[in-house]
C-alpha beads as a LAMMPS data file, in Angstrom:
LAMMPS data file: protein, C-alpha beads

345 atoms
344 bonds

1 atom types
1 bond types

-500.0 500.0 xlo xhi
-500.0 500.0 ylo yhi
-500.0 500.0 zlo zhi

Masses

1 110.0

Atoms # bond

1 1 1 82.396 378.452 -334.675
2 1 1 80.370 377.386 -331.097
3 1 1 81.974 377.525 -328.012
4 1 1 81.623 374.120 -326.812
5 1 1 82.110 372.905 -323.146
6 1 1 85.455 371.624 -323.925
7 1 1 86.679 375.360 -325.631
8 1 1 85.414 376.490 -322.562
9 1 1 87.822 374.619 -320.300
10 1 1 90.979 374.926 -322.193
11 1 1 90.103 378.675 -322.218
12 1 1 89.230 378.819 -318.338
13 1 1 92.947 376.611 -317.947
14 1 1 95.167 379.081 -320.261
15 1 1 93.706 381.767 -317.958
16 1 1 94.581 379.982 -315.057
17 1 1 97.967 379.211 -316.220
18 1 1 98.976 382.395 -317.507
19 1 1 97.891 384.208 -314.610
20 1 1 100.172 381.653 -312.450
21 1 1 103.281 381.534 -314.829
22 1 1 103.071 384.832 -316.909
23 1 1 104.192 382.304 -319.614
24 1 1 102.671 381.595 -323.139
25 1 1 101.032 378.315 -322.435
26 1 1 102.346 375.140 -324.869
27 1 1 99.610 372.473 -325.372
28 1 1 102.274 370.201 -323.528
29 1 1 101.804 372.158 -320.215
30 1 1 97.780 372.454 -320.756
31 1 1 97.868 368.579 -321.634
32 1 1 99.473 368.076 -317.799
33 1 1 97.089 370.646 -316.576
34 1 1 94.223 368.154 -317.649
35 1 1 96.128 364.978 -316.110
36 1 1 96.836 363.292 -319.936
37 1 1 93.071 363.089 -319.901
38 1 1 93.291 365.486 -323.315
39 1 1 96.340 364.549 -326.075
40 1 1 98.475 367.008 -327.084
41 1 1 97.181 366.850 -330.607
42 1 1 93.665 368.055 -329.380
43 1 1 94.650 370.688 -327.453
44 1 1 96.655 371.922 -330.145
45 1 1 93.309 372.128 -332.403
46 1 1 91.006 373.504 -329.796
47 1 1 93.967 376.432 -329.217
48 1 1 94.138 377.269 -333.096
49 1 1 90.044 377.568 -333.059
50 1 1 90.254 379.851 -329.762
51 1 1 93.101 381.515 -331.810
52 1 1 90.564 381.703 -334.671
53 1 1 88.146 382.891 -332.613
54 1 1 90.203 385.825 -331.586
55 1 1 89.727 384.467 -327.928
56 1 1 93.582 383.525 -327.644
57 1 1 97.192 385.161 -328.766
58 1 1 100.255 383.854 -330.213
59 1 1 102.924 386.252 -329.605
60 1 1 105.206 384.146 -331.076
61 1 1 105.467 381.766 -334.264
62 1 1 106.772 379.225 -331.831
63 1 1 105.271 380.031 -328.801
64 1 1 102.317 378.672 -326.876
65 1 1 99.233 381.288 -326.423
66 1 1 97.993 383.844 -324.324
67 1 1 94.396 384.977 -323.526
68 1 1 93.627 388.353 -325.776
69 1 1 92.131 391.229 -324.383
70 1 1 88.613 389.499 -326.132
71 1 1 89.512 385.864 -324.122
72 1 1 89.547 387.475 -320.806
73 1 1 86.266 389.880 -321.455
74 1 1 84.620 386.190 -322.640
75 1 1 85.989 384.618 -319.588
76 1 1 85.138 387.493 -317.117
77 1 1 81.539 387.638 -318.632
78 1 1 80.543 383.676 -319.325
79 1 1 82.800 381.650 -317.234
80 1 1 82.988 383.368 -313.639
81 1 1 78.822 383.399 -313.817
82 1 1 79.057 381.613 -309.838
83 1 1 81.689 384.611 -308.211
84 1 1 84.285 382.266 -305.939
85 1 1 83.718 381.993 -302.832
86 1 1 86.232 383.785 -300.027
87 1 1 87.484 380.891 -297.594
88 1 1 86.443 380.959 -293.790
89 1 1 90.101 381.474 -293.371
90 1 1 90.189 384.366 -295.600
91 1 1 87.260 385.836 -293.763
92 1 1 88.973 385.598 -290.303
93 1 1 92.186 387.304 -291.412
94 1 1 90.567 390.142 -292.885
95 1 1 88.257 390.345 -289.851
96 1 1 91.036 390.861 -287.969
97 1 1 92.542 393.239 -290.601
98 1 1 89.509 396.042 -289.744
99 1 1 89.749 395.368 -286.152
100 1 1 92.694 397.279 -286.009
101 1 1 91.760 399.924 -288.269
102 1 1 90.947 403.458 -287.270
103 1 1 87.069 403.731 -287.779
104 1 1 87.314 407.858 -288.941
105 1 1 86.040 407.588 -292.385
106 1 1 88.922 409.219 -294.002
107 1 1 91.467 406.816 -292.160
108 1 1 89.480 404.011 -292.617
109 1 1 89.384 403.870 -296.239
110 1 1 92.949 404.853 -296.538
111 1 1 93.803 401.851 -293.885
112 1 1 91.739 399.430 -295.901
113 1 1 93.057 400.528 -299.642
114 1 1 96.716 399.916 -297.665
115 1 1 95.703 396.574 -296.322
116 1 1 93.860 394.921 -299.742
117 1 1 96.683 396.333 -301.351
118 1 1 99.187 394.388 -298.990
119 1 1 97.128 391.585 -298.875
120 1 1 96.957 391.070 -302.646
121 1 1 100.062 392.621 -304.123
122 1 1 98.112 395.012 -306.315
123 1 1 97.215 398.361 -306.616
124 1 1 94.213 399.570 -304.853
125 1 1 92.112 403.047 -305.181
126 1 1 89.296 403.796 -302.448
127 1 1 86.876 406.397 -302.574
128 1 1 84.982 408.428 -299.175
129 1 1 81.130 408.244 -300.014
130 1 1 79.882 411.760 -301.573
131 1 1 77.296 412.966 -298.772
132 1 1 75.860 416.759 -299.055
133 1 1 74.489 416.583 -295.614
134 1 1 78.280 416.401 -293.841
135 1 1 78.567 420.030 -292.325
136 1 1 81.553 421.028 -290.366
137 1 1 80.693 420.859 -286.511
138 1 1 83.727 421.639 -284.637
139 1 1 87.444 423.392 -285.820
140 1 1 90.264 423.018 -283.707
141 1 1 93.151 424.972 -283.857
142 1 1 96.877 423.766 -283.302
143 1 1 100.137 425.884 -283.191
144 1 1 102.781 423.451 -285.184
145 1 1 105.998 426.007 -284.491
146 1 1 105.981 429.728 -284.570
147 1 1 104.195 430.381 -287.717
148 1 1 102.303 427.726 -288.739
149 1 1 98.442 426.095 -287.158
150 1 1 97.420 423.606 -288.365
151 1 1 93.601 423.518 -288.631
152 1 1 91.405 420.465 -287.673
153 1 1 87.675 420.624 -288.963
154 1 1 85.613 417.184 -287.064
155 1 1 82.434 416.810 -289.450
156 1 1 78.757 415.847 -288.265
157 1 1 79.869 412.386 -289.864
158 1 1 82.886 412.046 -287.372
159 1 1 85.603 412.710 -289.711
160 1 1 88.767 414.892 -289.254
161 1 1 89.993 416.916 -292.033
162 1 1 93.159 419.447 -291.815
163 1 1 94.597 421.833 -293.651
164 1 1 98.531 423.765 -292.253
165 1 1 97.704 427.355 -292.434
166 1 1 101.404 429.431 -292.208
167 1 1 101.411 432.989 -290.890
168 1 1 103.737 435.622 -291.800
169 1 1 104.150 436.677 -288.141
170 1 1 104.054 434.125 -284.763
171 1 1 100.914 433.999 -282.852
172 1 1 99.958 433.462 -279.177
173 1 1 97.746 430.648 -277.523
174 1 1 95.048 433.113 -276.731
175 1 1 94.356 434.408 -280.270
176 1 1 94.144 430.949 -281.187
177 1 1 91.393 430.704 -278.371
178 1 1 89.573 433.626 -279.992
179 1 1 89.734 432.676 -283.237
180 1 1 88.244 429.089 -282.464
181 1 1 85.784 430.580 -280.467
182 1 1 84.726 432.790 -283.897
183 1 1 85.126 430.102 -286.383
184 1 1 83.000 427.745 -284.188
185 1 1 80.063 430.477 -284.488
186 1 1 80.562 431.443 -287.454
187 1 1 81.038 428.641 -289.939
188 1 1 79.881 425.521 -288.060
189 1 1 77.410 423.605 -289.961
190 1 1 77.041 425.819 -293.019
191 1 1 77.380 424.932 -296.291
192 1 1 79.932 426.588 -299.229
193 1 1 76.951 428.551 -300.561
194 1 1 76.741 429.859 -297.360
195 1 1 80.104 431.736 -297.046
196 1 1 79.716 434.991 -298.379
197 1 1 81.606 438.347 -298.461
198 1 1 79.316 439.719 -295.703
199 1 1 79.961 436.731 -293.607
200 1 1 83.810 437.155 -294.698
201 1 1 83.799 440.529 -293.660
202 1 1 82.051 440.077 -290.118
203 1 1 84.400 437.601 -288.913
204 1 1 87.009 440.167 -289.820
205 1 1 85.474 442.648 -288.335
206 1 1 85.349 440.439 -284.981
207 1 1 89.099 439.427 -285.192
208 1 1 89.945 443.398 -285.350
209 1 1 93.653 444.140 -285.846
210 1 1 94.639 440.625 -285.862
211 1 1 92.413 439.176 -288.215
212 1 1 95.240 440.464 -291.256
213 1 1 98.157 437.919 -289.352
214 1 1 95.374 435.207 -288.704
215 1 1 93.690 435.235 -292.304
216 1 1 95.253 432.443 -293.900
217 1 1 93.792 430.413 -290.825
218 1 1 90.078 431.452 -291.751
219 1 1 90.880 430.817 -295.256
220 1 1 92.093 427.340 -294.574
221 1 1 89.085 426.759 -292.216
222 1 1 86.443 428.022 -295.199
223 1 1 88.509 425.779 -297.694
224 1 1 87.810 422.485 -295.326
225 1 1 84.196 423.676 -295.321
226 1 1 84.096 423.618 -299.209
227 1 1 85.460 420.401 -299.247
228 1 1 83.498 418.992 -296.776
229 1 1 81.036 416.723 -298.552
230 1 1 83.320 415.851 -301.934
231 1 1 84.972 412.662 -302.076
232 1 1 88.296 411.487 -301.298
233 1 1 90.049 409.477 -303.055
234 1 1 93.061 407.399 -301.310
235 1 1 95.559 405.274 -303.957
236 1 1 97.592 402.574 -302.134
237 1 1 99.955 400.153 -303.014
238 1 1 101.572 401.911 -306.682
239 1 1 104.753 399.952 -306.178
240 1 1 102.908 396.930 -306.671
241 1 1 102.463 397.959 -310.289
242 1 1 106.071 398.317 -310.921
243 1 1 106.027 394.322 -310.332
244 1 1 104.305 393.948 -313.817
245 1 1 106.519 394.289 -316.966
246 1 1 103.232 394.326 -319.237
247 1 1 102.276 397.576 -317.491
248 1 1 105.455 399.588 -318.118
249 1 1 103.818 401.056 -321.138
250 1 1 100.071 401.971 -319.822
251 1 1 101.966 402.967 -316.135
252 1 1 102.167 407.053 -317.131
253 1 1 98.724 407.444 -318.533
254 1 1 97.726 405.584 -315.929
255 1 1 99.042 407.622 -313.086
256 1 1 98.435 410.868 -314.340
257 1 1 94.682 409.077 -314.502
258 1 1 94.430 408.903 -310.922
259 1 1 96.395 411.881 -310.337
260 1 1 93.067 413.754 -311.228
261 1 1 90.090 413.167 -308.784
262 1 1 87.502 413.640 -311.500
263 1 1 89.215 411.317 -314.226
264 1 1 90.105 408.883 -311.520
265 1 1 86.041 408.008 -310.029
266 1 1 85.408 407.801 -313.259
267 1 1 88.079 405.466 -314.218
268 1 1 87.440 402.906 -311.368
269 1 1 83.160 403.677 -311.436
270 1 1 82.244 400.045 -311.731
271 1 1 79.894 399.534 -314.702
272 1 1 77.948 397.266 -313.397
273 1 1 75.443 397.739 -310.080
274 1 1 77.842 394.827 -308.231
275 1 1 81.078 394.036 -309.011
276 1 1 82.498 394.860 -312.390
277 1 1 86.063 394.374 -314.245
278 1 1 87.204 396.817 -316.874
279 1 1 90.309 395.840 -318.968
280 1 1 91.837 398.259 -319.923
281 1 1 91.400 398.050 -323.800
282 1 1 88.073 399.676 -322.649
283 1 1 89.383 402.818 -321.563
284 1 1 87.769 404.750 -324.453
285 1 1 89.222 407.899 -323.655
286 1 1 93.037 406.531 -323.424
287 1 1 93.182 402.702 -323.952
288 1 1 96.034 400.850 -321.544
289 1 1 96.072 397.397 -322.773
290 1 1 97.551 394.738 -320.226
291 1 1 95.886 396.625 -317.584
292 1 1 92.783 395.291 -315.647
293 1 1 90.294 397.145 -312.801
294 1 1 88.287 395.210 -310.352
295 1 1 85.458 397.495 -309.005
296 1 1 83.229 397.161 -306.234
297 1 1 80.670 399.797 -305.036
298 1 1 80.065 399.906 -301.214
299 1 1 76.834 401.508 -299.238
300 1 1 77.917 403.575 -295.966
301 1 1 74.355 403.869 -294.945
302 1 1 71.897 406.602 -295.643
303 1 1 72.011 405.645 -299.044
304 1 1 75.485 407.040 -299.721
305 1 1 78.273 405.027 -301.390
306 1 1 81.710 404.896 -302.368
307 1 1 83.727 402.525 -304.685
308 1 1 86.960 400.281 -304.103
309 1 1 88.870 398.645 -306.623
310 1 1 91.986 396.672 -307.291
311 1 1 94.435 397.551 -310.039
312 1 1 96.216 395.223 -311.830
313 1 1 97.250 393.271 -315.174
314 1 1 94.866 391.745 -317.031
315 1 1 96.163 388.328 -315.832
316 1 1 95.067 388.906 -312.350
317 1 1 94.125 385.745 -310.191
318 1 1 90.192 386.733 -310.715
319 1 1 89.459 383.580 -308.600
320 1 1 90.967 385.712 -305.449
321 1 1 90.693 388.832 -305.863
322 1 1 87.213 388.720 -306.664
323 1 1 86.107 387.764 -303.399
324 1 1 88.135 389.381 -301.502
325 1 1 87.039 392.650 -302.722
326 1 1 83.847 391.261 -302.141
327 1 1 84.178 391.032 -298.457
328 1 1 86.749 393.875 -297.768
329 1 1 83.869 396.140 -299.394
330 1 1 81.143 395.236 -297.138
331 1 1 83.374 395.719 -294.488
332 1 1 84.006 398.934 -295.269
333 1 1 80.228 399.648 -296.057
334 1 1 79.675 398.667 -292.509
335 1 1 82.706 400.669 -290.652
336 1 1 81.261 403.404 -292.644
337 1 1 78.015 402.803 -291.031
338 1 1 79.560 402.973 -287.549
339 1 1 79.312 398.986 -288.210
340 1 1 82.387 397.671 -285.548
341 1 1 84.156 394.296 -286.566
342 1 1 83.051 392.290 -283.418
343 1 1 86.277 389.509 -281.621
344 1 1 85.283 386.533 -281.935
345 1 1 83.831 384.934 -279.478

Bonds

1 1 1 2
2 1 2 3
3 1 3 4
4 1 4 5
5 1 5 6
6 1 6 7
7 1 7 8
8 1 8 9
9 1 9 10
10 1 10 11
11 1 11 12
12 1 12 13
13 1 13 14
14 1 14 15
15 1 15 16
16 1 16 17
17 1 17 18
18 1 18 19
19 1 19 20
20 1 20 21
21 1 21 22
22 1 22 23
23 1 23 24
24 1 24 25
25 1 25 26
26 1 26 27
27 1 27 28
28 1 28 29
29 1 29 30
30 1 30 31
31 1 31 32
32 1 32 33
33 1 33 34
34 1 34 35
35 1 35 36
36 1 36 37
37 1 37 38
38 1 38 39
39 1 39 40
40 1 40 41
41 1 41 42
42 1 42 43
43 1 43 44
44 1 44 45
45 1 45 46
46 1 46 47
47 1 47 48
48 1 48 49
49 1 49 50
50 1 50 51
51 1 51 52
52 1 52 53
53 1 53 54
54 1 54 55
55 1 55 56
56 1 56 57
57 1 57 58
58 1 58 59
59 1 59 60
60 1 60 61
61 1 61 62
62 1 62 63
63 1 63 64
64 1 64 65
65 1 65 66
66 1 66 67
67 1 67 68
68 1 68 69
69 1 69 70
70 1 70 71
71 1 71 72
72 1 72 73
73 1 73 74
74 1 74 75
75 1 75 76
76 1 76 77
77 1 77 78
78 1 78 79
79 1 79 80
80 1 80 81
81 1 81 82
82 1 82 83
83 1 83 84
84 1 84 85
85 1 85 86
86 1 86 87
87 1 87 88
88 1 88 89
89 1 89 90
90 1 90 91
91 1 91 92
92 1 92 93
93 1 93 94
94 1 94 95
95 1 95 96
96 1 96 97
97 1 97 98
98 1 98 99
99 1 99 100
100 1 100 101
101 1 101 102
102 1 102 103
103 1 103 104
104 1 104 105
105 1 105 106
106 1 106 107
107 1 107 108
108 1 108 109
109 1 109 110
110 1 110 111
111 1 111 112
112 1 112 113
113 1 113 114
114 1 114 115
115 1 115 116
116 1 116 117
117 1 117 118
118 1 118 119
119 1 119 120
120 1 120 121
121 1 121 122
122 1 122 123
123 1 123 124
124 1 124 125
125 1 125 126
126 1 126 127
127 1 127 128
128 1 128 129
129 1 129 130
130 1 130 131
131 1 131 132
132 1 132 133
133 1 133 134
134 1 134 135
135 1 135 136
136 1 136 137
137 1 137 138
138 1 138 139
139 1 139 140
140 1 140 141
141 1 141 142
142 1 142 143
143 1 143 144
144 1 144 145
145 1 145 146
146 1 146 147
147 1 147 148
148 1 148 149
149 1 149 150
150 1 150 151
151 1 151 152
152 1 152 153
153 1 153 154
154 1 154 155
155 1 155 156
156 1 156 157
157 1 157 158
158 1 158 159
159 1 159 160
160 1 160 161
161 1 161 162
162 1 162 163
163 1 163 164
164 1 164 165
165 1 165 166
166 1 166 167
167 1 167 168
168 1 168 169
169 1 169 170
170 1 170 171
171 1 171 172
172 1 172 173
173 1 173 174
174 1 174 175
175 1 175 176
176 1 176 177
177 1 177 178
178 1 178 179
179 1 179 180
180 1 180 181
181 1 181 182
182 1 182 183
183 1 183 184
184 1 184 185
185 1 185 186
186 1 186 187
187 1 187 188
188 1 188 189
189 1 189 190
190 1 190 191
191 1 191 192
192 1 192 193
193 1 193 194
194 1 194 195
195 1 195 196
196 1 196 197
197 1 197 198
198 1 198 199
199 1 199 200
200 1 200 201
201 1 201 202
202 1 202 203
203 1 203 204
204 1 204 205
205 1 205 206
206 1 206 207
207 1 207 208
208 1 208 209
209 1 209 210
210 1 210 211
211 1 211 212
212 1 212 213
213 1 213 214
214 1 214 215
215 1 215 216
216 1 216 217
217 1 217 218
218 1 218 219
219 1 219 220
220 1 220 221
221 1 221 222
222 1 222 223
223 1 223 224
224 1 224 225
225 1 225 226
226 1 226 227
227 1 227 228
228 1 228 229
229 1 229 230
230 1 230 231
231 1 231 232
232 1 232 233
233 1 233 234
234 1 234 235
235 1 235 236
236 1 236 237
237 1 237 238
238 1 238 239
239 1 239 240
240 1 240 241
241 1 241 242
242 1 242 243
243 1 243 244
244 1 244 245
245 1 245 246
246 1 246 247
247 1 247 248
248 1 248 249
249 1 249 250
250 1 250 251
251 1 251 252
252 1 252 253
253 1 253 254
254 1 254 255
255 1 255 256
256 1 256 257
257 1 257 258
258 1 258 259
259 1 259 260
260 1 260 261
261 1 261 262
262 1 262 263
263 1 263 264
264 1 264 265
265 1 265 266
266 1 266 267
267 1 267 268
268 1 268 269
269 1 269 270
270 1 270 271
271 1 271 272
272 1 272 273
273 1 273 274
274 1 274 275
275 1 275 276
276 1 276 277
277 1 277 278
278 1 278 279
279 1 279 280
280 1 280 281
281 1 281 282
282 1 282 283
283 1 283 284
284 1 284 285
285 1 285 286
286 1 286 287
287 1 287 288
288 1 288 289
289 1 289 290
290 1 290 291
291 1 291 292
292 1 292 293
293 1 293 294
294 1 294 295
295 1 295 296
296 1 296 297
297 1 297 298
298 1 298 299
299 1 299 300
300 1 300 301
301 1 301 302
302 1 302 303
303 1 303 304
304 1 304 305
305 1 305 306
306 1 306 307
307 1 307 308
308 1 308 309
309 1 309 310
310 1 310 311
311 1 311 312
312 1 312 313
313 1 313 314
314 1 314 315
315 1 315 316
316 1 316 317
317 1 317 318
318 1 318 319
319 1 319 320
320 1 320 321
321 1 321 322
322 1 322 323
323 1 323 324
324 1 324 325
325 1 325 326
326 1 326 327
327 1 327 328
328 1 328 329
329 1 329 330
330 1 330 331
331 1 331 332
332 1 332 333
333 1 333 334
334 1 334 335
335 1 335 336
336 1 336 337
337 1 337 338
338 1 338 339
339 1 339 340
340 1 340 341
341 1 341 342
342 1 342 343
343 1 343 344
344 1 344 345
C-alpha cells in the first residue's frame, strides 16, 4: 500500500494533534482540522490504511489513533525533509538569553542546557567539547573554614574547575601561599601521563613536614589535572519529565542512563552528522518507548565539538524544538569559540 500525498497529510495532522492534545485523534476532530474539506468517512479509511500500515495506533476499540513508534520515525524521516524555520522573534529572545550567560565553558553549557530547558519545558543534556590540548595553567587555592580549601584549577581554554579538598588538621594562609607557589611549578600544563611517583614524591619532598596535613590538596589538584580534557556533561530541566505520564515507565532506566557519563554521550550522540532524533524504541541496549531525543552536535572551534539535545516524549512539538536547538547550538558553538552575542544595534 503507497503512501499517497493525502496519507501523508492526515499522518503529518494526527502528529500535530496528538502532540497538541495528548489525545487519540477521532476522524471528527481531523475532519475540523482540514476545515470539512475531507468527510469523516474518508478520513476514517485513510486512518485504517495508516493503521494497516503500522504507521498509526488504536489503543482503544473505540478510540481515535495515535502515531506508533514506526509513524513518527516515517514522519521524522520523510515529512520534516525542509527543517522549520526559528522566527526572528525567536532569534531575538534567545539572543538575549546568551547575553547574559557566563562565557566560562563549563558555565556556559550548564547556563544554556538550563535556559533551552526553561524555554521549552523539556529535558535537556549538554556536553563540554573533548579537547586533549586543555592543560591546567593556573591553581588557586581557597580556605572554605578551618579544614577545608577548596581548589580552583583555570585551564589554557579559560575554564574553572574545583574540587573541596578537607584536611584533618586547620591550615594557615601562608602554607596555602607555598603550596600554590609548588603546584603552579609543578603541575601546570602537564598532562595525566605526566604525573608520576617521582614527580609525586618531589613535591613532597618540597612541602617537608607539612606536605602529610596538605596531601589531600595535591591530590585534589592532580585529580583536576586528570580530568582536564574529558567531557562534562550538564543535565537540566529533569522535572520537566515528570510532566509526561507516558514516561513514568522508561523514567528509571532513563536516569540511571544519564547518571553514567559514558552511557549518557552515547545515548544523546546524534546519529546523523546534523541534527538527528532517536525515539526511544531505538535504544538497542534498553528500549524506552514513549521517549524521544533531539540531538544536535556543535563545533567550539579548533575542530572540537560537543553535543546538545532535548529530551522528551515522542510527541514532542518537532516543528519547535527543532529549530530552536538549531540556533541555541550554534550559539553555543560560537561562545565556545570566544564568539560574544553582540546588543543589537
Amino acid at each position: 500500500m503507497a503512501m499517497d500525498d493525502r496519507k501523508q497529510r492526515v499522518l503529518t495532522a494526527i502528529v500535530s494533534l496528538y502532540s497538541n492534545g495528548g489525545e487519540p485523534v477521532g476522524s471528527t476532530l481531523l475532519s475540523r482540522y482540514f476545515d470539512m474539506a475531507v468527510s469523516s468517512a474518508t478520513l476514517r479509511n485513510e486512518m485504517a490504511a495508516l493503521t494497516k500500515l503500522g504507521l498509526l495506533e488504536q489503543p482503544h476499540t473505540s478510540a481515535g489513533r495515535v502515531p506508533s513508534a514506526k509513524g513518527y520515525r516515517y514522519y521524522l524521516d520523510c515529512l520534516l525533509e525542509q527543517q522549520p524555520v526559528l522566527e526572528r522573534q525567536d532569534k531575538a529572545l534567545i539572543d538575549g538569553i546568551f547575553r547574559e550567560l557566563d562565557y566560562d565553558p563549563d558555565q556556559l553549557a550548564d547556563g544554556a542546557a538550563k535556559a533551552l530547558a526553561d524555554l521549552l519545558g523539556y529535558a535537556v543534556v549538554v556536553t563540554t567539547p573533548r579537547s586533549d590540548d586543555v592543560r591546567i595553567a593556573h591553581y588557586e587555592l581557597i580556605q572554605v573554614g578551618r579544614s577545608n580549601v577548596a581548589v580552583l584549577a583555570v585551564t589554557n581554554a579559560g575554564g574553572v574547575r574545583t574540587r573541596v579538598a578537607r584536611l584533618d588538621t586547620p591550615v594557615d594562609l601562608t602554607q596555602l601561599q607555598k603550596l600554590s607557589g609548588v603546584l603552579g611549578r609543578r603541575l601546570a600544563f602537564l598532562t595525566g601521563a605526566d604525573v608520576t611517583s617521582a614527580l609525586l614524591a618531589g613535591i613532597a619532598a618540597e612541602l617537608g613536614s607539612a606536605g602529610r596535613n596538605l596531601w589531600p590538596i595535591v591530590n585534589a589538584a592532580v585529580t583536576l589535572l586528570q580530568e582536564a580534557k574529558k567531557p562534562r556533561i550538564f543535565f537540566e530541566g529533569q522535572r520537566y519529565l515528570l510532566h509526561w505520564p507516558e514516561l513514568a515507565s522508561c523514567l528509571p532506566q532513563l536516569l540511571d542512563t544519564l547518571a553514567d557519563n559514558t552511557t549518557a554521550r552515547a545515548f544523546i550522540r546524534p546519529t546523523a552528522s546534523g541534527m538527528s532524533v532517536r525515539l526511544g524504541d531505538d535504544w538497542e541496549q534498553c528500549p524506552m518507548p514513549g521517549l524521544a531525543v533531539a540531538s544536535r552536535r556543535y563545533l567550539a572551534g579548533g575542530g572540537q565539538t560537543g553535543v546538545m539535545a532535548v529530551i522528551g516524549p515522542t510527541r514532542m512539538d518537532y516543528q519547535r524544538i527543532l529549530p530552536t536547538l538549531e540556533y541555541f547550538s550554534a550559539l553555543l558553538g560560537e561562545g565556545m569559540s570566544g564568539q560574544h552575542i553582540q546588543e543589537d544595534d
